[in-house]
Chimera marker file (.cmm) of the C-alpha trace (Angstrom):
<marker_set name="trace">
<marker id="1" x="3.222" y="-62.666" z="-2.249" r="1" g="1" b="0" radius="0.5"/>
<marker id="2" x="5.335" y="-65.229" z="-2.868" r="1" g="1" b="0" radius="0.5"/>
<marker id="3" x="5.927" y="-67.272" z="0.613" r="1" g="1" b="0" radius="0.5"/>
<marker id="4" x="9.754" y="-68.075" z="0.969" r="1" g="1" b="0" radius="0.5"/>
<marker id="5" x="9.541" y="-72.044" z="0.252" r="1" g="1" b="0" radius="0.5"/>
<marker id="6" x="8.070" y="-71.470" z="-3.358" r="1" g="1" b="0" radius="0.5"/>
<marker id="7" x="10.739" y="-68.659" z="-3.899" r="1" g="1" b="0" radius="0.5"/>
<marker id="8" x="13.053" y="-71.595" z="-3.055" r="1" g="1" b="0" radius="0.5"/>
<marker id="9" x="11.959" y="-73.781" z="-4.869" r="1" g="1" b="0" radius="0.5"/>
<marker id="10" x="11.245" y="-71.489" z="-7.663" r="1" g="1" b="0" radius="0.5"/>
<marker id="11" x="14.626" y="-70.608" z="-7.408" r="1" g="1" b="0" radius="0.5"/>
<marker id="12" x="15.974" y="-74.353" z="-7.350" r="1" g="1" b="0" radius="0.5"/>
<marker id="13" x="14.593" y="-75.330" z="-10.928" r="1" g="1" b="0" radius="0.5"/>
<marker id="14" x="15.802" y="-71.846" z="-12.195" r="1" g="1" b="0" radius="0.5"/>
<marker id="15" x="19.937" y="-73.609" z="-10.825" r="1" g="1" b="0" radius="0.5"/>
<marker id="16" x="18.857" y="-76.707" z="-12.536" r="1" g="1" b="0" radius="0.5"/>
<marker id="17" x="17.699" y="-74.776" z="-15.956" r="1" g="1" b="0" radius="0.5"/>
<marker id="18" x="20.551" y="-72.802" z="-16.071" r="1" g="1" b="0" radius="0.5"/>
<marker id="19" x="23.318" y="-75.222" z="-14.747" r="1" g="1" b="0" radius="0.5"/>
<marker id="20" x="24.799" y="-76.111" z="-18.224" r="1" g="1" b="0" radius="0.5"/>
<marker id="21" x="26.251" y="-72.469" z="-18.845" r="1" g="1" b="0" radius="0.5"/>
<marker id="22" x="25.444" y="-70.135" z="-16.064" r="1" g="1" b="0" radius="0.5"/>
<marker id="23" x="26.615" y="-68.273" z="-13.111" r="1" g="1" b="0" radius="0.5"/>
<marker id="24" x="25.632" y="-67.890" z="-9.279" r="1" g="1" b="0" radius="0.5"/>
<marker id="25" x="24.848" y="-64.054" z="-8.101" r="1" g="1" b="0" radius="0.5"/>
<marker id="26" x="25.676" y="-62.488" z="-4.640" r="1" g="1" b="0" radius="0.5"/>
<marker id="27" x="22.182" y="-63.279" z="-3.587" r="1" g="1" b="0" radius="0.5"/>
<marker id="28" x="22.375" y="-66.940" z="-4.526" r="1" g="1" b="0" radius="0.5"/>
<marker id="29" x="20.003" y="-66.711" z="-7.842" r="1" g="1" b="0" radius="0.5"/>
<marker id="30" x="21.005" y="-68.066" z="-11.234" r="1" g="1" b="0" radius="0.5"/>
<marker id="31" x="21.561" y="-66.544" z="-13.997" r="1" g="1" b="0" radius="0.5"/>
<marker id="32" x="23.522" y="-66.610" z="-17.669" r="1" g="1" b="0" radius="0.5"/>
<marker id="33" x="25.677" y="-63.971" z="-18.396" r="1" g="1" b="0" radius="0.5"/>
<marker id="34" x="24.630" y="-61.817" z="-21.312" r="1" g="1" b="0" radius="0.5"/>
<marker id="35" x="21.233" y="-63.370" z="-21.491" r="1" g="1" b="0" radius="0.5"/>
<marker id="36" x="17.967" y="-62.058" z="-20.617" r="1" g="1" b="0" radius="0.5"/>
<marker id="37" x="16.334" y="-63.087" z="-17.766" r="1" g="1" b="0" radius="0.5"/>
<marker id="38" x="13.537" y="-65.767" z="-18.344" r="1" g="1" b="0" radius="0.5"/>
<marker id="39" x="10.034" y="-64.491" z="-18.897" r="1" g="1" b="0" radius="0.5"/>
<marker id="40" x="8.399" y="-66.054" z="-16.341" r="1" g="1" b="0" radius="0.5"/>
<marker id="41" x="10.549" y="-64.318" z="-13.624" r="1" g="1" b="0" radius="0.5"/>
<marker id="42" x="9.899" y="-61.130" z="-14.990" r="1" g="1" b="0" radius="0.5"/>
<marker id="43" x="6.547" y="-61.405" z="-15.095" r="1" g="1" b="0" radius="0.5"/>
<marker id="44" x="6.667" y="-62.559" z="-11.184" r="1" g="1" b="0" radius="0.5"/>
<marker id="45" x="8.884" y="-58.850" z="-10.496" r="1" g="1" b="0" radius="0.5"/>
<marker id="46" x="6.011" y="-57.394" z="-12.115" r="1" g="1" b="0" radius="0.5"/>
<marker id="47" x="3.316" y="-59.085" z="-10.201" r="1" g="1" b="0" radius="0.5"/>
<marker id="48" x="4.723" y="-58.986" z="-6.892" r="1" g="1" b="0" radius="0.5"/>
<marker id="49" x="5.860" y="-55.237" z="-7.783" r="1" g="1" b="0" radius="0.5"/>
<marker id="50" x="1.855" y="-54.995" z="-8.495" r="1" g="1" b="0" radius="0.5"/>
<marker id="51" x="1.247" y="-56.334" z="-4.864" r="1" g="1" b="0" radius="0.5"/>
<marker id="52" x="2.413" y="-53.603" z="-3.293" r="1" g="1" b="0" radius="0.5"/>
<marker id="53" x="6.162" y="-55.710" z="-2.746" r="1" g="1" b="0" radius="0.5"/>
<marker id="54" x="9.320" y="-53.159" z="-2.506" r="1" g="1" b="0" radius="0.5"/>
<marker id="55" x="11.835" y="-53.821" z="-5.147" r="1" g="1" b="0" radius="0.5"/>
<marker id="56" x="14.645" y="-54.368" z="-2.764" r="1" g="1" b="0" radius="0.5"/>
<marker id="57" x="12.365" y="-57.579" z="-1.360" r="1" g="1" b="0" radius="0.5"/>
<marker id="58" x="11.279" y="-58.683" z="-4.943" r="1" g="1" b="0" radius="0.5"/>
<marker id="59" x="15.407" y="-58.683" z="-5.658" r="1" g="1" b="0" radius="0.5"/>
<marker id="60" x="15.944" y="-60.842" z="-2.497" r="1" g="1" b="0" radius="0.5"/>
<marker id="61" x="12.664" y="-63.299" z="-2.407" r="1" g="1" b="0" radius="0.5"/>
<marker id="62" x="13.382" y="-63.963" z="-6.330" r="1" g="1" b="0" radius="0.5"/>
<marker id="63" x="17.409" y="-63.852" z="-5.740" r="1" g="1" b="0" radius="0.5"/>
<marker id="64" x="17.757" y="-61.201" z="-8.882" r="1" g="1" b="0" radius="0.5"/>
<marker id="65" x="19.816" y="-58.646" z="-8.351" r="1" g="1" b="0" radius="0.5"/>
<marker id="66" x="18.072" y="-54.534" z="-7.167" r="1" g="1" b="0" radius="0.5"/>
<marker id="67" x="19.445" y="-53.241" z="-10.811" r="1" g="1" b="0" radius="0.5"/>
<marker id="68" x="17.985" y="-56.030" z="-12.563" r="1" g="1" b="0" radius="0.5"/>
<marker id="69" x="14.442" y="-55.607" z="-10.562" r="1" g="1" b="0" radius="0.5"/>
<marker id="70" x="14.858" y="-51.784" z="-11.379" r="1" g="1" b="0" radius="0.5"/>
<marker id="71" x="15.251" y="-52.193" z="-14.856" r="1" g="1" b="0" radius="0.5"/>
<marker id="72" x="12.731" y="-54.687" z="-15.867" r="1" g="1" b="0" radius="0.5"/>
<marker id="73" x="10.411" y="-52.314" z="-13.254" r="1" g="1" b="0" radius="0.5"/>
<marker id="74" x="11.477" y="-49.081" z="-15.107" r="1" g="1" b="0" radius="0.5"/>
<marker id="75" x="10.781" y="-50.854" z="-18.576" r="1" g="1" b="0" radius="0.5"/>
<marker id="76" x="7.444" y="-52.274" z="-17.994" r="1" g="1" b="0" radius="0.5"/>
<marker id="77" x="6.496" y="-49.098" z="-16.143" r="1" g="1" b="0" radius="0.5"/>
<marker id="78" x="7.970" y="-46.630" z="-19.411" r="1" g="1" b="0" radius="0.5"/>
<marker id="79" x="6.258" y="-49.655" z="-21.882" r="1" g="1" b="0" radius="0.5"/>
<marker id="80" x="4.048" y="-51.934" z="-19.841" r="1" g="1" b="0" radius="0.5"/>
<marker id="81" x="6.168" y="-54.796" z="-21.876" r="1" g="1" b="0" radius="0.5"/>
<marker id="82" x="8.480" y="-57.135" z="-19.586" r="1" g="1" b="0" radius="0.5"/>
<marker id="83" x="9.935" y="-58.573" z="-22.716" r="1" g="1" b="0" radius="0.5"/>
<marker id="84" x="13.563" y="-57.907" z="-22.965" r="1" g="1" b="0" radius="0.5"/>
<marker id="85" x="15.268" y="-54.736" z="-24.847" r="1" g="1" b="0" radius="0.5"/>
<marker id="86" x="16.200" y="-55.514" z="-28.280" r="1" g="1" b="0" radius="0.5"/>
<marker id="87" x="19.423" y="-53.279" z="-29.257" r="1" g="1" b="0" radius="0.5"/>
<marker id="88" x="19.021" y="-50.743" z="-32.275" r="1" g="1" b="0" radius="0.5"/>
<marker id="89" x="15.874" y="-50.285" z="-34.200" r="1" g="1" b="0" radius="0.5"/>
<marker id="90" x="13.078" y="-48.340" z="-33.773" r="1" g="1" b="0" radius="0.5"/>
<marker id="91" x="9.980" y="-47.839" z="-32.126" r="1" g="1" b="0" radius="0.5"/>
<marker id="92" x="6.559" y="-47.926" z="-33.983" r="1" g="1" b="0" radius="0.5"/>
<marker id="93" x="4.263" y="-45.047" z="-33.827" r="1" g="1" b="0" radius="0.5"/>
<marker id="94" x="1.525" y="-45.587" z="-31.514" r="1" g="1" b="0" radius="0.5"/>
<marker id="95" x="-0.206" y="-42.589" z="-31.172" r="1" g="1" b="0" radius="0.5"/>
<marker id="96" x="-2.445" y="-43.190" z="-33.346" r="1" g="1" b="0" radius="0.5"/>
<marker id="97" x="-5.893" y="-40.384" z="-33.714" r="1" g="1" b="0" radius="0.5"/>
<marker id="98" x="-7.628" y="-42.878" z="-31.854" r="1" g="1" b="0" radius="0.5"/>
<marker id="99" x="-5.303" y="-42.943" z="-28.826" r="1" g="1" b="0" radius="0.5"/>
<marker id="100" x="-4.613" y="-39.358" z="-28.909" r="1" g="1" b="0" radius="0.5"/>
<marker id="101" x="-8.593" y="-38.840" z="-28.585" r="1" g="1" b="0" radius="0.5"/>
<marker id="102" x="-8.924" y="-41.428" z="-26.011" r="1" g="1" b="0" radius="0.5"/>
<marker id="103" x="-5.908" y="-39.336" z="-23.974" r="1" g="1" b="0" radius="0.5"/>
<marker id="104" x="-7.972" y="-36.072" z="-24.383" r="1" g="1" b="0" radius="0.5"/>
<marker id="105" x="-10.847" y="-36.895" z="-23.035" r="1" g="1" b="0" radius="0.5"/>
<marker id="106" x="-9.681" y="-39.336" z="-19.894" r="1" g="1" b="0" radius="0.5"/>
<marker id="107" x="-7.735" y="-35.606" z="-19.310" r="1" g="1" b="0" radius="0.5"/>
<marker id="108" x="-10.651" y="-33.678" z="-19.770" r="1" g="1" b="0" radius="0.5"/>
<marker id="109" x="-12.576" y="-35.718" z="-17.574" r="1" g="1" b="0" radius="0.5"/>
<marker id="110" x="-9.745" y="-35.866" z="-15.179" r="1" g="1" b="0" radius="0.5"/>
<marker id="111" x="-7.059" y="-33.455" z="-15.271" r="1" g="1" b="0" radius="0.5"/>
<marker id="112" x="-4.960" y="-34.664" z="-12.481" r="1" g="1" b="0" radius="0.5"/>
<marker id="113" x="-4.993" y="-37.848" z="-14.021" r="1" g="1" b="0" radius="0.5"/>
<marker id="114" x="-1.195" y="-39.316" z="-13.772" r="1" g="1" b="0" radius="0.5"/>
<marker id="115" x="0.197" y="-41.051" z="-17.170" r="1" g="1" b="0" radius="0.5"/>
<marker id="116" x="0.585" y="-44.519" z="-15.852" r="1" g="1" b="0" radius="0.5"/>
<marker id="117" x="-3.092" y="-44.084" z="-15.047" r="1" g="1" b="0" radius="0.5"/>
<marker id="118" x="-4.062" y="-43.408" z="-18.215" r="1" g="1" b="0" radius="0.5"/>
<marker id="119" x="-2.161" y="-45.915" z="-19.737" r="1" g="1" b="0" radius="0.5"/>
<marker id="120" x="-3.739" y="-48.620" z="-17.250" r="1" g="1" b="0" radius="0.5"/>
<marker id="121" x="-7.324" y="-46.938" z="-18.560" r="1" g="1" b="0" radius="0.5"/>
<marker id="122" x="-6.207" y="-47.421" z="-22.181" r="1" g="1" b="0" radius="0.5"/>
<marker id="123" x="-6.127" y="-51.007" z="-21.680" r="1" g="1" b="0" radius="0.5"/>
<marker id="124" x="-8.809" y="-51.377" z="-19.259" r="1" g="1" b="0" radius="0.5"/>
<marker id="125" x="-11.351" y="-49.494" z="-21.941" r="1" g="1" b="0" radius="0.5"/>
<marker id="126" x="-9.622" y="-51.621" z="-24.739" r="1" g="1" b="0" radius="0.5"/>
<marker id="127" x="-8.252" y="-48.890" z="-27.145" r="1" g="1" b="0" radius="0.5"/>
<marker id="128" x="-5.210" y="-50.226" z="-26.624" r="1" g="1" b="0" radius="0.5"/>
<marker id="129" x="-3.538" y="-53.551" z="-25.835" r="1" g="1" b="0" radius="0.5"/>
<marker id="130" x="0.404" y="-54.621" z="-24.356" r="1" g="1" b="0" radius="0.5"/>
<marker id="131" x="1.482" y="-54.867" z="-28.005" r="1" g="1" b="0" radius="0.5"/>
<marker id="132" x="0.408" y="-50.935" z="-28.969" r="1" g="1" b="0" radius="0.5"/>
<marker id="133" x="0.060" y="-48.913" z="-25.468" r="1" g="1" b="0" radius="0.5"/>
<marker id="134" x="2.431" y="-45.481" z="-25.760" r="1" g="1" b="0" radius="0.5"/>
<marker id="135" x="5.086" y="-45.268" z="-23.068" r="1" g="1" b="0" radius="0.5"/>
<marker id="136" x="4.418" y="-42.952" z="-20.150" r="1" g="1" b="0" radius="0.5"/>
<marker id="137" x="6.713" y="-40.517" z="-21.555" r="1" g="1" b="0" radius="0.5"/>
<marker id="138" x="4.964" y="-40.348" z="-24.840" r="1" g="1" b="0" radius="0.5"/>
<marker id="139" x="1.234" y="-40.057" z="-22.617" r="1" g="1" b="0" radius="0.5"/>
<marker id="140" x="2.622" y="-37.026" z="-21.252" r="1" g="1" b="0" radius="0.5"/>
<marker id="141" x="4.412" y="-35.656" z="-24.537" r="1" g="1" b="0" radius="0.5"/>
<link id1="1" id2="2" r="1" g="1" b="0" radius="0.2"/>
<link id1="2" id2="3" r="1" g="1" b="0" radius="0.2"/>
<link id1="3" id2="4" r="1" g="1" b="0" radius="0.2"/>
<link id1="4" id2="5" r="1" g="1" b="0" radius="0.2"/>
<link id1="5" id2="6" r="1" g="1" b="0" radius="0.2"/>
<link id1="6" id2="7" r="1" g="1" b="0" radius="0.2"/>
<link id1="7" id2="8" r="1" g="1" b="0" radius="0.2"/>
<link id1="8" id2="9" r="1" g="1" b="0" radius="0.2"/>
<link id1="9" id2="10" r="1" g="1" b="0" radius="0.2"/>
<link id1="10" id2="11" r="1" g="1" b="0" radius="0.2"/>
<link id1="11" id2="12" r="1" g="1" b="0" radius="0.2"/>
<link id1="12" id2="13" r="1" g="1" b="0" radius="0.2"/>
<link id1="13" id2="14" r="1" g="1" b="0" radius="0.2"/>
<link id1="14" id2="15" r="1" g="1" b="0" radius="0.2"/>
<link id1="15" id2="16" r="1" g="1" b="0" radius="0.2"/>
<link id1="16" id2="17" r="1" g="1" b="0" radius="0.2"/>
<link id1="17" id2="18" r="1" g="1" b="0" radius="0.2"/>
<link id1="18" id2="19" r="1" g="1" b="0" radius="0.2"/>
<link id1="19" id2="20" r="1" g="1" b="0" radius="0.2"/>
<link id1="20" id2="21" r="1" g="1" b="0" radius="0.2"/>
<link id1="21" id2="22" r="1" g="1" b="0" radius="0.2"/>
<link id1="22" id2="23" r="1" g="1" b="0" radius="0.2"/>
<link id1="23" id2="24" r="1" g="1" b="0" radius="0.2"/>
<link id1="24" id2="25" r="1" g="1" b="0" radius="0.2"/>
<link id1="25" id2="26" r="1" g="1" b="0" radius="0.2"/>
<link id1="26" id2="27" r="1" g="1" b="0" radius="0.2"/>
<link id1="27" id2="28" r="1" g="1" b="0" radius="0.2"/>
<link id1="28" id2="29" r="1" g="1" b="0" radius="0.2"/>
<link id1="29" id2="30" r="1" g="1" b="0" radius="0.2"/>
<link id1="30" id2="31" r="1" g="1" b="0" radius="0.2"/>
<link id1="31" id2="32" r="1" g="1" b="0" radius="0.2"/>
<link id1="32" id2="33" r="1" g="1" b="0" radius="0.2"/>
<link id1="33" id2="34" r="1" g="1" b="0" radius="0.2"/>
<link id1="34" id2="35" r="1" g="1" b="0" radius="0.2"/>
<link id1="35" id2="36" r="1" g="1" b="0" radius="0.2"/>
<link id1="36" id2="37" r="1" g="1" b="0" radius="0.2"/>
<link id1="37" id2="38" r="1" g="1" b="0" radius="0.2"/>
<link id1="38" id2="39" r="1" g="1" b="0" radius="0.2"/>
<link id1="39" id2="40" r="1" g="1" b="0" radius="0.2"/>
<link id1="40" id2="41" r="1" g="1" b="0" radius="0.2"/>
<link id1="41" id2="42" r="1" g="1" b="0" radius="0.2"/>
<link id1="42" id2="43" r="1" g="1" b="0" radius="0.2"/>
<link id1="43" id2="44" r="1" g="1" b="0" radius="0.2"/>
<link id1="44" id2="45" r="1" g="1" b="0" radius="0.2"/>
<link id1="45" id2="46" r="1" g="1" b="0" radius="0.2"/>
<link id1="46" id2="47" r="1" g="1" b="0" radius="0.2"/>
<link id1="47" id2="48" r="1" g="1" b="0" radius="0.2"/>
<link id1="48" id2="49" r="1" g="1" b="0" radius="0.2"/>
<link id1="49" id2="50" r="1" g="1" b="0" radius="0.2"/>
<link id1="50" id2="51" r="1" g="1" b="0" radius="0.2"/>
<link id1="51" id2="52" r="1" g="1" b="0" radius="0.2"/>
<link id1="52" id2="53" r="1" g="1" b="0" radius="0.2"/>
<link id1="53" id2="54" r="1" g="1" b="0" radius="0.2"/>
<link id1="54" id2="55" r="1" g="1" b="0" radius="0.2"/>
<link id1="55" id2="56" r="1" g="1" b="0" radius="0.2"/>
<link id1="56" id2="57" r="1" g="1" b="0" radius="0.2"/>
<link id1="57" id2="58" r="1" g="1" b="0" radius="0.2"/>
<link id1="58" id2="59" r="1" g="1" b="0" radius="0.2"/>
<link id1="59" id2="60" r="1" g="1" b="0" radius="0.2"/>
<link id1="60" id2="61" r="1" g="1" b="0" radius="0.2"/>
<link id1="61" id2="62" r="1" g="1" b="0" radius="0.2"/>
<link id1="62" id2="63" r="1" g="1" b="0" radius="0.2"/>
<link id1="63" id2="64" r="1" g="1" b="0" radius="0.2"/>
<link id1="64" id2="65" r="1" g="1" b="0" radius="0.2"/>
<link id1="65" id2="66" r="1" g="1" b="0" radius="0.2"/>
<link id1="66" id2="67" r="1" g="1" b="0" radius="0.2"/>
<link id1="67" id2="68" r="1" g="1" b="0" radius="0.2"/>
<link id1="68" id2="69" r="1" g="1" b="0" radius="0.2"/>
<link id1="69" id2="70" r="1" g="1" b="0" radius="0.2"/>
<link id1="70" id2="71" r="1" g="1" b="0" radius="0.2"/>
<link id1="71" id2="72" r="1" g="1" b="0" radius="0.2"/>
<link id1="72" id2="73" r="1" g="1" b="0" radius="0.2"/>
<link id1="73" id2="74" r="1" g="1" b="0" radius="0.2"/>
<link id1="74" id2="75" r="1" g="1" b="0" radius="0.2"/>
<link id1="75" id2="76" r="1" g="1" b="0" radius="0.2"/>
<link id1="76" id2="77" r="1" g="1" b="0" radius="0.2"/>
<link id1="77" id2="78" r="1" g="1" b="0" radius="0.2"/>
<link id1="78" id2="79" r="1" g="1" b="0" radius="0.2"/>
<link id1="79" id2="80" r="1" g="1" b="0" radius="0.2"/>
<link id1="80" id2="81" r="1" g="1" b="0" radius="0.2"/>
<link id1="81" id2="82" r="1" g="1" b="0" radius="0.2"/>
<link id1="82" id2="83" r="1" g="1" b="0" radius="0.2"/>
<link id1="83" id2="84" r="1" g="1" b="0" radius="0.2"/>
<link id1="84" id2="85" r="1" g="1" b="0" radius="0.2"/>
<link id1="85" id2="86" r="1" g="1" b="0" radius="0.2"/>
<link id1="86" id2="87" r="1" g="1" b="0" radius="0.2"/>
<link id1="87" id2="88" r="1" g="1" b="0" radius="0.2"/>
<link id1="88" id2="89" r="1" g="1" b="0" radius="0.2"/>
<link id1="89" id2="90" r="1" g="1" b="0" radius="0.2"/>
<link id1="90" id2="91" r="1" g="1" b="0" radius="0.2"/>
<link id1="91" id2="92" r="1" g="1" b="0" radius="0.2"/>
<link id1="92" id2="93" r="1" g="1" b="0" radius="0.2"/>
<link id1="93" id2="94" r="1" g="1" b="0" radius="0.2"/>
<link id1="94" id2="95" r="1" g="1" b="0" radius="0.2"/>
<link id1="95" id2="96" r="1" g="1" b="0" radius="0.2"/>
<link id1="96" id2="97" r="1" g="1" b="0" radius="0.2"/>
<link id1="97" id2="98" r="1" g="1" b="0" radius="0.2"/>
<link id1="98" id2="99" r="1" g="1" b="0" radius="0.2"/>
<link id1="99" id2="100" r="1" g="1" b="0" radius="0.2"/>
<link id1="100" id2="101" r="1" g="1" b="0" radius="0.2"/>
<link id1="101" id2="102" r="1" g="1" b="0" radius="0.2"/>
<link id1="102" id2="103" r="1" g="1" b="0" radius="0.2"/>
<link id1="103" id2="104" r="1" g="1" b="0" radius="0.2"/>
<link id1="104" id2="105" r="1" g="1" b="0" radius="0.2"/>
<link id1="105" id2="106" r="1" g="1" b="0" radius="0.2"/>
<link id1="106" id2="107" r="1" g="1" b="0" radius="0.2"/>
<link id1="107" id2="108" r="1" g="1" b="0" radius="0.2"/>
<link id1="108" id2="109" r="1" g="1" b="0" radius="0.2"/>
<link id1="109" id2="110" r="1" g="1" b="0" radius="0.2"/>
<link id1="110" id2="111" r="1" g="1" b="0" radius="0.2"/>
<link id1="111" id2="112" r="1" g="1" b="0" radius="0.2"/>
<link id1="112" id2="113" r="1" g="1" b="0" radius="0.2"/>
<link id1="113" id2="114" r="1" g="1" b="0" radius="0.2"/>
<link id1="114" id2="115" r="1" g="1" b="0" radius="0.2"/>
<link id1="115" id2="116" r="1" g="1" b="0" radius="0.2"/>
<link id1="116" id2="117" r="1" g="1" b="0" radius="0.2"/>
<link id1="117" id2="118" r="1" g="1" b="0" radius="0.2"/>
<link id1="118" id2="119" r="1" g="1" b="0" radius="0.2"/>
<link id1="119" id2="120" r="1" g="1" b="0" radius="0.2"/>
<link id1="120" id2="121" r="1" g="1" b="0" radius="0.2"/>
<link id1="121" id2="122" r="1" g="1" b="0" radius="0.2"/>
<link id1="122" id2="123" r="1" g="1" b="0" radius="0.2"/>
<link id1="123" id2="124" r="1" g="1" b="0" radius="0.2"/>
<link id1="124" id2="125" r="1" g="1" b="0" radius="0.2"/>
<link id1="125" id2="126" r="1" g="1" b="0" radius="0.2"/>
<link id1="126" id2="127" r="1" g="1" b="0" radius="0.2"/>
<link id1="127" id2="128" r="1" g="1" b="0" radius="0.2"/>
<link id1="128" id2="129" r="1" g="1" b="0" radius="0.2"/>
<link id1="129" id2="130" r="1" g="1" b="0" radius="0.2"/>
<link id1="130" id2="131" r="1" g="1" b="0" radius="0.2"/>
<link id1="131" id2="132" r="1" g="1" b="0" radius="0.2"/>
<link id1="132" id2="133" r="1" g="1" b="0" radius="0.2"/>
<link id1="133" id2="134" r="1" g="1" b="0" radius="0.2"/>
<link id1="134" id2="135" r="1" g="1" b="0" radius="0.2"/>
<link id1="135" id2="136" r="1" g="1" b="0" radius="0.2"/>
<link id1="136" id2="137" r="1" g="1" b="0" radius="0.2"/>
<link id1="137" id2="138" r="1" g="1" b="0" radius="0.2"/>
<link id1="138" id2="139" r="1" g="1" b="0" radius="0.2"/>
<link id1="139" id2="140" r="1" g="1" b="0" radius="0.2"/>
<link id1="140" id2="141" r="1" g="1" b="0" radius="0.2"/>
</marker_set>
């Protein structure tokens, strides 16, 4: 967990890096308008999120605001990718035979098994990686 003088500090070079053409939110965090949110500060929600840290504390240690925190949460948790929406397109396929036999059996094996646990299993047994694991919703399709 992040103790509250790194957040501040954390939070001091994020003013500095986005000083040129950026705004200040209710909660005192930085931030350009229309932009997605750096990388490494999405990674953080996800790794405090990982720690067991509520959303509503991530938004106020990290000064992003709750709807911010609950999307990039909801996003990584639907994709397990913190990388930013891109607008139109489409999705690759990524149940592949392979995946769809992996599925089956962790199911077989375990039938209570919840789809964010399988998708942390497909990574953990290597079938897939961030770049190809299916979305929750598509685990339980």
């Amino acid at each position: 967990m992040m103790d509250l003088s790194t957040a501040y500090r954390y939070n001091a070079s994020m003013m500095e890096y986005y000083s040129c053409h950026g705004g200040v939110n209710q909660l005192g965090g930085v931030f350009v308008n229309g932009r997605p949110l750096p990388d490494v500060v999405r990674q953080r929600i996800v790794e405090l999120a990982h720690q067991g840290v509520r959303p509503c504390d991530i938004s106020r240690q990290l000064r992003v605001s709750h709807g911010c925190v609950s999307k990039i949460l909801g996003r990584y948790y639907e994709t397990g990718s913190i990388k930013p929406g891109v607008i139109g397109g489409s999705k690759p396929k990524v149940a592949t035979p392979k995946v769809v036999d992996a599925i089956a059996n962790y199911k077989k094996q375990n039938p209570t098994m919840f789809a964010w646990e399988i998708r942390d299993r497909l990574l953990a047994d290597g079938v897939c990686d961030q770049d190809n694991i299916p979305s929750v919703s598509s685990i339980n399709r």
